[in-house]
GUBA-582489 format. One record per residue (C-alpha): residue number from 0; chain; x, y, z. Coordinates in steps of 0.001 Angstrom, whole numbers. Last residue first. Layout:
N
<gudren nr="NUM" kette="A" xx="X" yy="Y" zz="Z"/>
...
//
This chain:
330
<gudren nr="329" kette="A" xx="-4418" yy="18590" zz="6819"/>
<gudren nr="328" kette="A" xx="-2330" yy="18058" zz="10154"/>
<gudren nr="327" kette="A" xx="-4867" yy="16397" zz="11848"/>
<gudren nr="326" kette="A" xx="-4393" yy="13659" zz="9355"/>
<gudren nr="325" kette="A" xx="-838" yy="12744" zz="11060"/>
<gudren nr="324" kette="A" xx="-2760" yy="11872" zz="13804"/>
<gudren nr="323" kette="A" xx="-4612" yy="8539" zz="11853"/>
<gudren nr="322" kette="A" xx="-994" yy="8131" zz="10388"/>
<gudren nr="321" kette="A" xx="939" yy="7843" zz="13469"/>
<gudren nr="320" kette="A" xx="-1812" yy="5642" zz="14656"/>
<gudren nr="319" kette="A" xx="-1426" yy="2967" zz="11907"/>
<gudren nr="318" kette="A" xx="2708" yy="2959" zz="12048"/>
<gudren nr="317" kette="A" xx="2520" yy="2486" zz="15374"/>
<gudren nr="316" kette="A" xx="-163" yy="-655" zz="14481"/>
<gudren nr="315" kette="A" xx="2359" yy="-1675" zz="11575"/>
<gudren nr="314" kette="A" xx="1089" yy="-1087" zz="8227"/>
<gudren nr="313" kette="A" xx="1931" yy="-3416" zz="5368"/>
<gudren nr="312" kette="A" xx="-1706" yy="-3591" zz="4213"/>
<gudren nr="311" kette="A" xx="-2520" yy="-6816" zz="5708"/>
<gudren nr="310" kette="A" xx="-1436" yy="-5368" zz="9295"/>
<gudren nr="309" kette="A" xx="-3712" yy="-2238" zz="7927"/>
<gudren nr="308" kette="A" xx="-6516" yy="-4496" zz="7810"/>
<gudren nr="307" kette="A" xx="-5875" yy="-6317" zz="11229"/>
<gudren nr="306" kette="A" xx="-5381" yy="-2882" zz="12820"/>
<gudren nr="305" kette="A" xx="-8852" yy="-1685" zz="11485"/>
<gudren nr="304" kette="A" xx="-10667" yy="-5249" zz="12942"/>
<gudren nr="303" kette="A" xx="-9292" yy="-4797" zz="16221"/>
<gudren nr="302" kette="A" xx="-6616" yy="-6508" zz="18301"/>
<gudren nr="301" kette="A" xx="-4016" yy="-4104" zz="18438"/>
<gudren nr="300" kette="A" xx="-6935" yy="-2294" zz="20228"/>
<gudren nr="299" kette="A" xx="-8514" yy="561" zz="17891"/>
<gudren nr="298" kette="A" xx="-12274" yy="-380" zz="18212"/>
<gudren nr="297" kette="A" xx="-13807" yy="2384" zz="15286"/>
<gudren nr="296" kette="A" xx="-14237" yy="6180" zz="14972"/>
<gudren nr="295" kette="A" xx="-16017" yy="7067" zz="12214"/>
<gudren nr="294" kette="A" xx="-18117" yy="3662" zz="11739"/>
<gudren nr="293" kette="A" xx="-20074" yy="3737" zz="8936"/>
<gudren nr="292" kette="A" xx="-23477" yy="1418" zz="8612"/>
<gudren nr="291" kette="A" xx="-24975" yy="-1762" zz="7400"/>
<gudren nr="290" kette="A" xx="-24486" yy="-1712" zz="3670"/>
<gudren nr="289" kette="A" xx="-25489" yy="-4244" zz="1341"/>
<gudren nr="288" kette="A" xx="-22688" yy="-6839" zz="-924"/>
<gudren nr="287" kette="A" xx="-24634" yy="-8776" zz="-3287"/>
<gudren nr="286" kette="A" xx="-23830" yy="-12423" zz="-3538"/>
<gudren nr="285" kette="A" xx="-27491" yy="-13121" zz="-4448"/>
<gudren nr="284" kette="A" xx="-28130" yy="-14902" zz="-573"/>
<gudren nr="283" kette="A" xx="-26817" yy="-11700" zz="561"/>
<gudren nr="282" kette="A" xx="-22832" yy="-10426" zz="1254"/>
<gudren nr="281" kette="A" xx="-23219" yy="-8337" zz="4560"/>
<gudren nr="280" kette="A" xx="-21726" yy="-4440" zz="4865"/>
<gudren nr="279" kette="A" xx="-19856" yy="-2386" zz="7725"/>
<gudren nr="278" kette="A" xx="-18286" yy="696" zz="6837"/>
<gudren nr="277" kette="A" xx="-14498" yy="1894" zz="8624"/>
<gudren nr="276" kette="A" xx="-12699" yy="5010" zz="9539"/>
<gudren nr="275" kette="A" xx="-10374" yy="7269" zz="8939"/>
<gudren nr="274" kette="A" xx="-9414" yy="10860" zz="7599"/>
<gudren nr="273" kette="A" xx="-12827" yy="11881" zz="6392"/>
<gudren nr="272" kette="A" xx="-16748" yy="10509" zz="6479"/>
<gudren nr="271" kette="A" xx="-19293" yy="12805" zz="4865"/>
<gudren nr="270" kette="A" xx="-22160" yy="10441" zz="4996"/>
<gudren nr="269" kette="A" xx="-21674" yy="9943" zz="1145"/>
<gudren nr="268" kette="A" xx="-18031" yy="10063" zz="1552"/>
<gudren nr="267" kette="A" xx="-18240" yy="6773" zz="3563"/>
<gudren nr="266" kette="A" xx="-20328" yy="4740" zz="1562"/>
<gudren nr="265" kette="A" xx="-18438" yy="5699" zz="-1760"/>
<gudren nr="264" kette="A" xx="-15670" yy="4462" zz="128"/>
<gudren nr="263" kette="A" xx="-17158" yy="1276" zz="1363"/>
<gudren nr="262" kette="A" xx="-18272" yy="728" zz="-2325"/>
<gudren nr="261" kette="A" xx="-15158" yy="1220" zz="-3886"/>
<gudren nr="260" kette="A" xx="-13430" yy="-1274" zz="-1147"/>
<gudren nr="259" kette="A" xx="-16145" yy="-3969" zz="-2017"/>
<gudren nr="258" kette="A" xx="-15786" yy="-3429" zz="-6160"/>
<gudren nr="257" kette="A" xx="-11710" yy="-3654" zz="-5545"/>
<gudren nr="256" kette="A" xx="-12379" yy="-6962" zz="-3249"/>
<gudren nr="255" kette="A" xx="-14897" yy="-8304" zz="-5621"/>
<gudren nr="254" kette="A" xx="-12352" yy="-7907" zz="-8882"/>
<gudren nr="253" kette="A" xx="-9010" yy="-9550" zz="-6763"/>
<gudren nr="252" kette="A" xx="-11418" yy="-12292" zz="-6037"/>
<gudren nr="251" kette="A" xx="-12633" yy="-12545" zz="-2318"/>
<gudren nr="250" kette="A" xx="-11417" yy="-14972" zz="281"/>
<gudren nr="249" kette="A" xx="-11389" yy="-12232" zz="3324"/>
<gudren nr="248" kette="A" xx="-7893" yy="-11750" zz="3674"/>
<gudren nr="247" kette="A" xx="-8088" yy="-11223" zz="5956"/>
<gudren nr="246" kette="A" xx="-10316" yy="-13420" zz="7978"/>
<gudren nr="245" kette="A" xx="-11291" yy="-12978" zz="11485"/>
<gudren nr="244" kette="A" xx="-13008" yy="-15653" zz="13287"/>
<gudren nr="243" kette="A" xx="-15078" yy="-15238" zz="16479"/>
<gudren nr="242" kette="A" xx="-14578" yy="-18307" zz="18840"/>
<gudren nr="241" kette="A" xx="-12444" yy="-16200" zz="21330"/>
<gudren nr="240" kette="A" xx="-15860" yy="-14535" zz="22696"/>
<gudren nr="239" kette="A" xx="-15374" yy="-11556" zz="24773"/>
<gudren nr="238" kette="A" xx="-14809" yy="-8471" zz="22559"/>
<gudren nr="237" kette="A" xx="-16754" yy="-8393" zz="19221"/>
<gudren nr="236" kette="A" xx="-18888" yy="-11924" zz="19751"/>
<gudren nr="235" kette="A" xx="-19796" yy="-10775" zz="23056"/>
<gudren nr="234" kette="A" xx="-21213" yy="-7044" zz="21282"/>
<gudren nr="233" kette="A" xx="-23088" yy="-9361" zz="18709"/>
<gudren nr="232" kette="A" xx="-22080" yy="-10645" zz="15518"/>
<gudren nr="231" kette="A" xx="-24910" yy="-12623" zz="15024"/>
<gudren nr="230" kette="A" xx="-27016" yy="-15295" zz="16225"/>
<gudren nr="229" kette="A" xx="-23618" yy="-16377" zz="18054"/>
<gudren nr="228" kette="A" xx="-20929" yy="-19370" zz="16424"/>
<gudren nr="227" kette="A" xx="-19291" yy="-16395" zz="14449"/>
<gudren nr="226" kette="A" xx="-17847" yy="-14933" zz="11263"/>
<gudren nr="225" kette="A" xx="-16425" yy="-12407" zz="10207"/>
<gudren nr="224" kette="A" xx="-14682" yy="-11301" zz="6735"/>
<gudren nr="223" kette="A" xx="-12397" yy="-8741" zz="6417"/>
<gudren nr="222" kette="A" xx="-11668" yy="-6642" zz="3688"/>
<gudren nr="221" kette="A" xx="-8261" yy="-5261" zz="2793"/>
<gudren nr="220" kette="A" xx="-7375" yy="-1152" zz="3007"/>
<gudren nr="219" kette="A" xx="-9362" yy="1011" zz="1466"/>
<gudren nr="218" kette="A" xx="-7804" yy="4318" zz="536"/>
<gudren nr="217" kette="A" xx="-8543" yy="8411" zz="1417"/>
<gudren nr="216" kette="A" xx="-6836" yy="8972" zz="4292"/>
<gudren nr="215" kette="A" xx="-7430" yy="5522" zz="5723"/>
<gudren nr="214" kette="A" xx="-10437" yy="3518" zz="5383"/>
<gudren nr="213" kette="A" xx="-11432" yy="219" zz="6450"/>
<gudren nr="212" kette="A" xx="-13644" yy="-2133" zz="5194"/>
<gudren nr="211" kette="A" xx="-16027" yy="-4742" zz="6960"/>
<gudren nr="210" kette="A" xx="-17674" yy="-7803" zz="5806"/>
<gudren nr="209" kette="A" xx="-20315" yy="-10350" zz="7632"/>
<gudren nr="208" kette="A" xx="-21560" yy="-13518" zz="5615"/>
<gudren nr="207" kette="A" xx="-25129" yy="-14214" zz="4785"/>
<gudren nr="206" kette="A" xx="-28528" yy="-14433" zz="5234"/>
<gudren nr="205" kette="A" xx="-29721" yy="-10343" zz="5450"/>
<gudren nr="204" kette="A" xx="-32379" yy="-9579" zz="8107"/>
<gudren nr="203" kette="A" xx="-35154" yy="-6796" zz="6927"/>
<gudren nr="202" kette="A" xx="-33862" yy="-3692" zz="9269"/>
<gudren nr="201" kette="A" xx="-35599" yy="-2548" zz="11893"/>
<gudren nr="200" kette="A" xx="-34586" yy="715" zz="13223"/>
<gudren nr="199" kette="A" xx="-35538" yy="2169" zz="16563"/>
<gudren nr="198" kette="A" xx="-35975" yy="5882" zz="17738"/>
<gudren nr="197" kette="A" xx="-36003" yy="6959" zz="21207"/>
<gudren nr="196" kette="A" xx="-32447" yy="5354" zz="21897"/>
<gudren nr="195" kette="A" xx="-30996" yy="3260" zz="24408"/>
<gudren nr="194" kette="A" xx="-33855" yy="1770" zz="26532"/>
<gudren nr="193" kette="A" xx="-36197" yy="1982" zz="23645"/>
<gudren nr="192" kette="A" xx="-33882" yy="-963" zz="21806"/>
<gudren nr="191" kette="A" xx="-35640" yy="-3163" zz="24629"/>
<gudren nr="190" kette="A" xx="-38825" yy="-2150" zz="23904"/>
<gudren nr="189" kette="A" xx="-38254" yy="-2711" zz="20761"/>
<gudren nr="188" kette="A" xx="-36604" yy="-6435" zz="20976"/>
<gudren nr="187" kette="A" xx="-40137" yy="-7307" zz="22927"/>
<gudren nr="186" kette="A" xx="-42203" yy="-5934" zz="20080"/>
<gudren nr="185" kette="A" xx="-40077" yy="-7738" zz="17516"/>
<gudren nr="184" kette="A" xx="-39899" yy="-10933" zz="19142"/>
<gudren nr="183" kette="A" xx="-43919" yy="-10892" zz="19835"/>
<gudren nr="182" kette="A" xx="-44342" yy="-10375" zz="16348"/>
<gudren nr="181" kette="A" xx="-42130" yy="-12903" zz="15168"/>
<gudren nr="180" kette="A" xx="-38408" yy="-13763" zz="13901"/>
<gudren nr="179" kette="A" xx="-35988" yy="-11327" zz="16049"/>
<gudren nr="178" kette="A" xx="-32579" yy="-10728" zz="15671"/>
<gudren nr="177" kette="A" xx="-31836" yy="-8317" zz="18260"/>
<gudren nr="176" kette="A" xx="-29404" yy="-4731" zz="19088"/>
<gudren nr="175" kette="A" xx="-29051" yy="-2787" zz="22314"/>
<gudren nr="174" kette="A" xx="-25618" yy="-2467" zz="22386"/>
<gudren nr="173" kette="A" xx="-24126" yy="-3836" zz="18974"/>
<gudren nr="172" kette="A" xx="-20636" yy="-2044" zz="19115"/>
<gudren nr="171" kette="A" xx="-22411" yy="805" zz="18673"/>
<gudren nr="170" kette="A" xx="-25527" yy="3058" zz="19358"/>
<gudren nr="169" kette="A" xx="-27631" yy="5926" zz="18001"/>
<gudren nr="168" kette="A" xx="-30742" yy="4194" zz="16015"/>
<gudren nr="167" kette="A" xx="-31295" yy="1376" zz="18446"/>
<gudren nr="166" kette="A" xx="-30847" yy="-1963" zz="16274"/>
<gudren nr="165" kette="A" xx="-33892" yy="-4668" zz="15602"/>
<gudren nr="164" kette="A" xx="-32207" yy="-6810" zz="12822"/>
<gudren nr="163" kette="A" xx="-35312" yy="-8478" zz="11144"/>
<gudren nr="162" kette="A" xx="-37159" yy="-11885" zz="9812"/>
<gudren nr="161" kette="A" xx="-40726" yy="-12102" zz="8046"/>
<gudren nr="160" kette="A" xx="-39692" yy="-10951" zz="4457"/>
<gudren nr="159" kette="A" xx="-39857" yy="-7018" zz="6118"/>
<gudren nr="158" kette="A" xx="-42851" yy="-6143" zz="4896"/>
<gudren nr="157" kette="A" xx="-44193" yy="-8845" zz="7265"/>
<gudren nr="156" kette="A" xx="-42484" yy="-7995" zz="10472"/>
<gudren nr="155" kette="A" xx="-44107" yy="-4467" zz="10108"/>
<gudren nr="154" kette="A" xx="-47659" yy="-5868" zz="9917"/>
<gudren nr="153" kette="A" xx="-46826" yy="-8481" zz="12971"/>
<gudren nr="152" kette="A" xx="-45572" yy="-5271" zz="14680"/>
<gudren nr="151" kette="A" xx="-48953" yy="-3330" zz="14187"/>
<gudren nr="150" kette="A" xx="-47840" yy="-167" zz="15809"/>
<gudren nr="149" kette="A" xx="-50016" yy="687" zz="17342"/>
<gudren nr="148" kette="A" xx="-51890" yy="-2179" zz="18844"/>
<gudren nr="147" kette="A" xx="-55403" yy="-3054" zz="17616"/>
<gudren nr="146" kette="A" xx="-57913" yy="-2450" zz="19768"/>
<gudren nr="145" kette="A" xx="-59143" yy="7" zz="17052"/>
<gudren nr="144" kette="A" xx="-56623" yy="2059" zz="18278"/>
<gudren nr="143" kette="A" xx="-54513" yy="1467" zz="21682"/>
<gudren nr="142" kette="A" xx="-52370" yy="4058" zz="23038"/>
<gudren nr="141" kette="A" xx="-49008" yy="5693" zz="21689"/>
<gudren nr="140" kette="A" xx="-46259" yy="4415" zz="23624"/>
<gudren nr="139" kette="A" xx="-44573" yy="2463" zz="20415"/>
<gudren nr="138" kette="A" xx="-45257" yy="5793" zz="18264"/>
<gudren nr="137" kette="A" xx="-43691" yy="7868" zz="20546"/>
<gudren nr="136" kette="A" xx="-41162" yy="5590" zz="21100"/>
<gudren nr="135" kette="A" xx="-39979" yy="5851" zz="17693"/>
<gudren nr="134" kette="A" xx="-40467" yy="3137" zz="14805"/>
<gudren nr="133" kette="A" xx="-38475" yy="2980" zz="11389"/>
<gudren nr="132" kette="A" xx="-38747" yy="869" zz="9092"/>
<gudren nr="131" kette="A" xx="-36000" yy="-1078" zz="6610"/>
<gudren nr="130" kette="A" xx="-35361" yy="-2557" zz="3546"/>
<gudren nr="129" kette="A" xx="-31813" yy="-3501" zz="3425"/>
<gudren nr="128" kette="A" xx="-28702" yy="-1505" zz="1607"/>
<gudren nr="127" kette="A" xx="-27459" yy="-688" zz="-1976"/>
<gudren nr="126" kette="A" xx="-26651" yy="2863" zz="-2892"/>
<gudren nr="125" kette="A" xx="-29150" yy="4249" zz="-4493"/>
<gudren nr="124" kette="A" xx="-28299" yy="8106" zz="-3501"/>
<gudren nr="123" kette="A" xx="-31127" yy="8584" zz="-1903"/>
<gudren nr="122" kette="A" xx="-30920" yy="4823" zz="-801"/>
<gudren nr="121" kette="A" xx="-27279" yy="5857" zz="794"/>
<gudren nr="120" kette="A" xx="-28730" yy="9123" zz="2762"/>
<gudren nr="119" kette="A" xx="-31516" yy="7393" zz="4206"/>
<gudren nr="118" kette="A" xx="-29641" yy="4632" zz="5581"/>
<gudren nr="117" kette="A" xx="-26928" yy="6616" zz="7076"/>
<gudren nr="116" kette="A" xx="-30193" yy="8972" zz="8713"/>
<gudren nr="115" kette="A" xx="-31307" yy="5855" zz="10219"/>
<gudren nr="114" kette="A" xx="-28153" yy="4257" zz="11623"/>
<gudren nr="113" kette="A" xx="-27612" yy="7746" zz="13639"/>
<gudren nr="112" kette="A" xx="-24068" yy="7744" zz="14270"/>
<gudren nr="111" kette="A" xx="-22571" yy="8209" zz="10423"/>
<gudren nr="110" kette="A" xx="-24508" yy="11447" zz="10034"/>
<gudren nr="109" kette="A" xx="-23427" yy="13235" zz="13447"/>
<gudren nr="108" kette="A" xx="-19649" yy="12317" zz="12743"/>
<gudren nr="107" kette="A" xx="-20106" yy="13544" zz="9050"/>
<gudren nr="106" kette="A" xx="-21805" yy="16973" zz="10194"/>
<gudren nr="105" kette="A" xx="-19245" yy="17311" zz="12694"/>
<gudren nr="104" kette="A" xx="-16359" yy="15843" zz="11414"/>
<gudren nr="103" kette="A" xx="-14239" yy="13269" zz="10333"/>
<gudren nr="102" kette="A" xx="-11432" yy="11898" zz="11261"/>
<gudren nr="101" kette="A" xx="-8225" yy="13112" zz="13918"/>
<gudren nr="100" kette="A" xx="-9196" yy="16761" zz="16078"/>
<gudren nr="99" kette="A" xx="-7425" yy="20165" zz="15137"/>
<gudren nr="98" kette="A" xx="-8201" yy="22550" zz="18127"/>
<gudren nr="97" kette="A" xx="-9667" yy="25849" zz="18037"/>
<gudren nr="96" kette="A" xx="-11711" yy="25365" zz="21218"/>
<gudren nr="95" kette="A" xx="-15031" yy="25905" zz="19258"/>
<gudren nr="94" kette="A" xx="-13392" yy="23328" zz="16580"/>
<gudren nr="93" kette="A" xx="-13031" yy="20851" zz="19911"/>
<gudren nr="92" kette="A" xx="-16239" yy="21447" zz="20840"/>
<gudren nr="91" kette="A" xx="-18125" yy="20700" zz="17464"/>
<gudren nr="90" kette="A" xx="-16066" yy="17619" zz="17120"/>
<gudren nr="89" kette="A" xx="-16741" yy="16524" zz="20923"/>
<gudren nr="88" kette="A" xx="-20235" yy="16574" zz="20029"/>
<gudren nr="87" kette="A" xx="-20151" yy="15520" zz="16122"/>
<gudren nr="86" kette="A" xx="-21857" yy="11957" zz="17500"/>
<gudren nr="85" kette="A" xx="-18397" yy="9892" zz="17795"/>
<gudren nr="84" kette="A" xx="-16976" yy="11438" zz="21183"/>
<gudren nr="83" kette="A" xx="-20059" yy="12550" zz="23165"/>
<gudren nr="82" kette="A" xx="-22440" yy="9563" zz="22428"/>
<gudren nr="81" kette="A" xx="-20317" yy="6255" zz="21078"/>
<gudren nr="80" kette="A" xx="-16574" yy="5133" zz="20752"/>
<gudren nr="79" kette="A" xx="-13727" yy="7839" zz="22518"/>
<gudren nr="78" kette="A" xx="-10725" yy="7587" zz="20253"/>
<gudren nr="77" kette="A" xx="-10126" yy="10973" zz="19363"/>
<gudren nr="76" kette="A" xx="-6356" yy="12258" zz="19082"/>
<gudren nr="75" kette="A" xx="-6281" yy="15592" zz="19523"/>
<gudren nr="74" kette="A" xx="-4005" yy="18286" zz="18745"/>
<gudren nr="73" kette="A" xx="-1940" yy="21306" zz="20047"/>
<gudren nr="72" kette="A" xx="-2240" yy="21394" zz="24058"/>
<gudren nr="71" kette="A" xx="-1574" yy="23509" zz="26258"/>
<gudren nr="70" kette="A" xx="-2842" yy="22422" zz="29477"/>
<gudren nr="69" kette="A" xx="-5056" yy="25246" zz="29482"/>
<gudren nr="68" kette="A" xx="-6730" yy="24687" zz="26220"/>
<gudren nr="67" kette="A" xx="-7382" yy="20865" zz="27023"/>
<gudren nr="66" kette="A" xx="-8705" yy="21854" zz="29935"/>
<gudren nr="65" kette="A" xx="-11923" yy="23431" zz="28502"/>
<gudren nr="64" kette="A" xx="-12894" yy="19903" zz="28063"/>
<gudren nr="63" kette="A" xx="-13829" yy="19550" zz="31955"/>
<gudren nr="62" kette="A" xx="-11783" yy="16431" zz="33004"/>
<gudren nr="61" kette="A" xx="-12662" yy="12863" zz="34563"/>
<gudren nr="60" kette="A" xx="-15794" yy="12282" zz="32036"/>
<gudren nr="59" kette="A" xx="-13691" yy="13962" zz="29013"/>
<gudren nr="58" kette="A" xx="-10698" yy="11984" zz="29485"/>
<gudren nr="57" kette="A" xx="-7587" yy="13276" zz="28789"/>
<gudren nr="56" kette="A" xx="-4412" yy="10788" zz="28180"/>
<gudren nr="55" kette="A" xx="-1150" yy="12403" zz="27325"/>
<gudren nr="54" kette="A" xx="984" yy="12444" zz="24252"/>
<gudren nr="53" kette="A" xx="4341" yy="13767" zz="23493"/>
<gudren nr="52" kette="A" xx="5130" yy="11407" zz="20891"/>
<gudren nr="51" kette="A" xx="7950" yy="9350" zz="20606"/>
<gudren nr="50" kette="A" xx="6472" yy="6272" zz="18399"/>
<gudren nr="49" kette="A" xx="6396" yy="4325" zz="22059"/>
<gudren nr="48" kette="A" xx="4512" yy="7291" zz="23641"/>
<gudren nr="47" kette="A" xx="1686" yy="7017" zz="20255"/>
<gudren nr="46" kette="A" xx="1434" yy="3653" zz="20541"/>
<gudren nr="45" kette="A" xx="982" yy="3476" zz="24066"/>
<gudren nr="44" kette="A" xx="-1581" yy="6117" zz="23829"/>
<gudren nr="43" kette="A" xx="-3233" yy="4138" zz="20893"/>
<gudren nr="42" kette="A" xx="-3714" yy="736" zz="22635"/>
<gudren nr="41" kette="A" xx="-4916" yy="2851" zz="25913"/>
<gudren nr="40" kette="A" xx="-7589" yy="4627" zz="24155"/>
<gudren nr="39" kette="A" xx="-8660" yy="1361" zz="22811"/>
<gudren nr="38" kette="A" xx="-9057" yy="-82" zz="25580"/>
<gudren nr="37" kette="A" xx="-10496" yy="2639" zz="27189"/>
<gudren nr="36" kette="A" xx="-13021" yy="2944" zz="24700"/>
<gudren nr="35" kette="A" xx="-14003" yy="-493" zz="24518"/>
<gudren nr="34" kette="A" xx="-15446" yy="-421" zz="28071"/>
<gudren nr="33" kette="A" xx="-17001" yy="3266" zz="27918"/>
<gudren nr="32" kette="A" xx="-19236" yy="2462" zz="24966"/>
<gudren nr="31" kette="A" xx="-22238" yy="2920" zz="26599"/>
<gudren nr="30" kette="A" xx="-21276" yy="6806" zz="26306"/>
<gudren nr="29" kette="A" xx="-19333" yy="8452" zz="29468"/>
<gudren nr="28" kette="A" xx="-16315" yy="8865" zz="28072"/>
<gudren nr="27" kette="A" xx="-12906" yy="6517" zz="28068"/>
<gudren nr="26" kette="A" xx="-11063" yy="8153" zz="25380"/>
<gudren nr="25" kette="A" xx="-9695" yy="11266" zz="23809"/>
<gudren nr="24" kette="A" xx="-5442" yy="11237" zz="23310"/>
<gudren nr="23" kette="A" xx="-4463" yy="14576" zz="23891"/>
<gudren nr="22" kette="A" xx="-1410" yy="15724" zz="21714"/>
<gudren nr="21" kette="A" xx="1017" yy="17994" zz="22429"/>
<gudren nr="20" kette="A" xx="3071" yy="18766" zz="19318"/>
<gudren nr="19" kette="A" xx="2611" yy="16838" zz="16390"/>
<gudren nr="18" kette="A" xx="5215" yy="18872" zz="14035"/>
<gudren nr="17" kette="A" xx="7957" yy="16853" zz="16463"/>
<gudren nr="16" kette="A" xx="7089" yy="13458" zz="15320"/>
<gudren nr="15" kette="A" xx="7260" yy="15558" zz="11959"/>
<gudren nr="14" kette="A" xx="10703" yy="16214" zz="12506"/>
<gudren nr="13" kette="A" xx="11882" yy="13594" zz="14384"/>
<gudren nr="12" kette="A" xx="11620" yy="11664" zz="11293"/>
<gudren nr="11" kette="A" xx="9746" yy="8315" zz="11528"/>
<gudren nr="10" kette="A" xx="6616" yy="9196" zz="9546"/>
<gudren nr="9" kette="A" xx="8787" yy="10720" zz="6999"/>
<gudren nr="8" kette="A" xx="10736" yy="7442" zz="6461"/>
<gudren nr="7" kette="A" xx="7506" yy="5176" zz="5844"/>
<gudren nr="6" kette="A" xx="6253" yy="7706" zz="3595"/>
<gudren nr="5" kette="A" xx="3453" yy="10449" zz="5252"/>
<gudren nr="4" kette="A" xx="-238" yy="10878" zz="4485"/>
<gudren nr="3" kette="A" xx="-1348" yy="8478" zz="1961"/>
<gudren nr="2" kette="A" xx="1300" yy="5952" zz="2351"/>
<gudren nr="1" kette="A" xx="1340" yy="3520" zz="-922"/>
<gudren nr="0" kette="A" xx="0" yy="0" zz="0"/>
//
């Protein structure tokens, strides 16, 4: 892979180790994404300290965010996962504050969160993804009509081929999210989305394998393919379960893996993703590849799916993080 940012050598000058300045390193958080945050806040700190740059944890739930302006320092490094760090919150504070951030930004990090506004903005611009509805909890706690329950969730289940993905509009790592198969399924998997979010998506289920794509100033790097023993690729099947299989590469021809990575990218601009990140698809029963949603700032332990990619790309993870910072230079 050519560099997009920085050559091998440049990244390892003094010089531009030097160009970063003070850098705070964003994680931990108060979102439900806490957990995986601070692991992957810690991956990157490391990282960064081991590279030779002056960086420092912050973390916005510990320390008021004005504090990043009297502590002096130059950039940030966000890694926090969820509400407050991948929503176009911290973005929008940080620009207030003057400071250049990694990835994308407020419009794009606001766009990319809410599952339901992704989906909208790929079908407008037909790119491929499931059929879908959308139910809020003001239509879930509306009273009876008709003695008929509103919403009709047996109706819904129907227009969606009989079998859906239940996901909270606003959350990650799969918080919140069931495959359900009947009415009663469906009602009982809302409710429970309802605790994270006050809108719910319910996307028509798609048989097949898992993908994912990463992005990197501008390129995407090797596909990976998941797959797991669970119902899906659930939040256990991301960090606790060691039966989860990673593939990359992922098995596809040289001309899938090229149409895959186009797509991803295409995906990504759309929602006006920048710097680095990574889009989620499944392969259907037809072999065609549907999007699932864009991930602007994804897991970043040595262990996650973006370092595996770049590993296959001929990045190391130091060699990863310098260039996810180096994009705050732009």
């Amino acid at each position: 892979m050519s560099n997009p940012v920085f050559s091998a050598t440049e990244l390892d000058s003094q010089s531009t180790i030097k160009s970063f300045g003070k850098v705070a390193v964003l994680f931990g958080g108060s979102s439900a994404e806490r957990k995986v945050s601070l692991a992957s806040g810690t991956a990157v700190l490391n990282a960064l300290k081991s590279a030779g740059v002056d960086a420092h944890k912050f973390d916005p739930a510990e320390n008021p965010i004005g504090d990043l302006i009297s502590l002096g320092f130059d950039r940030a490094f966000i890694i926090l996962h969820g509400r407050g760090g991948e929503d176009g919150s911290m973005q929008g504070a940080l620009q207030l504050l003057g400071i250049p951030y990694t990835g994308t930004g407020v419009l794009g990090s606001a766009l990319a969160m809410d599952k339901v506004y992704s989906k909208q903005v790929w079908s407008s611009l037909s790119l491929p993804t499931a059929n879908y509805k959308v139910l809020t909890k003001a239509e879930v706690n509306s009273e009876l009509t008709n003695s008929k329950p509103n919403p009709d969730y047996a109706k819904v289940l129907a227009q969606l081929s009989g079998v859906a993905m239940v996901k909270p509009a606003r959350e990650g790592s799969s918080i919140g999210m069931a495959k359900v198969s009947s009415a009663k399924e469906l009602e009982s998997a809302v409710q429970e989305a309802l605790k994270y979010d006050d809108d719910v998506l319910i996307e028509q289920y798609i048989n097949g394998p898992e993908y994912t794509v990463s992005i990197l100033n501008g390129v995407a790097l090797p596909s990976i393919r998941m797959a797991t023993p669970h119902v899906f690729y659930d939040y256990d099947a991301k960090y606790n379960d060691n039966t989860t299989e990673y593939h990359c590469p992922s098995g596809l021809d040289d001309a899938t893996e090229k149409h895959v990575g186009q797509l991803a990218l295409k995906a990504f601009h759309a929602l006006s993703g920048s710097g680095w990140g990574r889009v989620d698809l499944m392969r259907n029963e037809l072999g065609q590849f549907m999007l699932l949603e864009s991930n602007t700032v994804p897991g970043m332990t040595e262990t996650s799916l973006v370092p595996k990619a770049a590993k296959q790309a001929g990045l190391s993870f130091e060699q990863l993080v310098l260039q996810i910072l180096a994009s705050s230079l732009e």
